[in-house]
C-alpha positions in Angstrom: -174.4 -17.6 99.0 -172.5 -14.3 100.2 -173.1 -15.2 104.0 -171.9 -17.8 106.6 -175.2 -18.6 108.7 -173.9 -21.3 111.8 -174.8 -21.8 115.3 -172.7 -20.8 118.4 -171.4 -23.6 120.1 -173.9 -22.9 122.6 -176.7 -24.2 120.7 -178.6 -21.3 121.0 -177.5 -18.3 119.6 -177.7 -18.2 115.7 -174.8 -16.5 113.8 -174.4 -14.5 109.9 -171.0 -13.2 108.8 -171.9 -11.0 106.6 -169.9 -10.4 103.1 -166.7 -8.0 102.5 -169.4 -5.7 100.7 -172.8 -5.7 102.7 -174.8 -3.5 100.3 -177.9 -3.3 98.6 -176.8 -5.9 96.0 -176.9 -8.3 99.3 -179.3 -7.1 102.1 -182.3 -8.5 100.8 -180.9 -12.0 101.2 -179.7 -11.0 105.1 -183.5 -9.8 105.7 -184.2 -13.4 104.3 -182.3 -15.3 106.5 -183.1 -13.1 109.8 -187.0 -13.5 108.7 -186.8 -16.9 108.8 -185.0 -16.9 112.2 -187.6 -15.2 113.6 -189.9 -17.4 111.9 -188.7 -20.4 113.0 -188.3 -18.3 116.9 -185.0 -18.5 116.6 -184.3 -14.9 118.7 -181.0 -14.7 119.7 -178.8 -13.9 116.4 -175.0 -12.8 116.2 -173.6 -10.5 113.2 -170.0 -11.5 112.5 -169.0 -8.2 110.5 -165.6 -9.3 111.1 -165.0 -9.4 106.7 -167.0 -6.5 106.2 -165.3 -3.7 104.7 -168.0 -1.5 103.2 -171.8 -1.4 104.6 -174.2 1.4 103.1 -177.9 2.2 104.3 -179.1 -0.6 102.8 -177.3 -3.1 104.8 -177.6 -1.2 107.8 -181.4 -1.1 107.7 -181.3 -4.9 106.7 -179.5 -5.3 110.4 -182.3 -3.1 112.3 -185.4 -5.0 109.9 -185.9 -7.7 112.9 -184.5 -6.3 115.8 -188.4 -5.5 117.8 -189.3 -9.0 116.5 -186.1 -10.7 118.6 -186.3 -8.1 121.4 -190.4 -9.1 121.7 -188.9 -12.7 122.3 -186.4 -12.0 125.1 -183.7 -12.1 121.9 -181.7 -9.8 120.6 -179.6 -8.5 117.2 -176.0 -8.2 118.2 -173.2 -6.8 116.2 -170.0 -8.5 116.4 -165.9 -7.4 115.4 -167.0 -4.6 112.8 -164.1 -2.4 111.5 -163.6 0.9 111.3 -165.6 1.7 108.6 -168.9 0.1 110.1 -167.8 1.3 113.8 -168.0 4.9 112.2 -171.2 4.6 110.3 -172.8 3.0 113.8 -171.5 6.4 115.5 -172.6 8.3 112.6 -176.2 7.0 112.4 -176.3 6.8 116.5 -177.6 3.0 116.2 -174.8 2.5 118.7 -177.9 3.9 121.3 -179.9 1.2 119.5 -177.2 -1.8 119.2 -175.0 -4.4 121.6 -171.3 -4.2 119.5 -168.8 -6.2 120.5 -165.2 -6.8 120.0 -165.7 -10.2 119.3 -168.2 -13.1 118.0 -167.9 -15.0 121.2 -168.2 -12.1 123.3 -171.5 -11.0 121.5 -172.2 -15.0 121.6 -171.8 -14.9 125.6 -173.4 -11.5 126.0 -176.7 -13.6 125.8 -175.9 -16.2 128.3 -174.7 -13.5 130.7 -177.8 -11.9 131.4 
């Protein structure tokens, strides 16, 4: 398995680090794991891009895929630690007007419990 799925120490906030290459070859397996989040109503969901190095339209759409299903739930999609590359393709695409980034995986992981 590419990804790292675990549980904030909170209890309640799900996290995915996502692989050094988050493309096509791998995005149908991250839609897989967020679907069955939301299936299972788990809403709140971290993504650790902290080892991602390249992410193409593929991967970014797989990211978006469940974000009104959390949102409808009080949840959220939040993007955690990306690096350059990603931050620059977020500005590029403008999904930082749709998407929470954050410096790190606890902060995102804390963003929830701060509201």
């Amino acid at each position: 398995m590419e990804y790292q799925v675990y549980q904030a120490a909170d209890g309640a906030v799900e996290v995915i680090q996502t692989p050094v290459r988050f493309n096509i070859e791998v995005s149908e397996e991250f839609r897989i794991i967020l679907k069955e989040f939301v299936d299972k109503g788990k809403y709140k969901i971290v993504v650790d891009l902290s080892q991602t190095e390249y992410m193409d339209s593929s991967g970014l759409g797989a990211i978006v895929s469940r974000i009104s299903a959390t949102r409808s739930h009080d949840g959220d999609i939040r993007i955690a630690a990306p690096k350059e590359f990603v931050k620059n393709l977020f500005d590029v695409t403008n999904l930082v007007e749709i998407l929470k980034i954050f410096d790190t995986v606890e902060g995102a992981v804390d963003s929830f419990t701060a509201e």
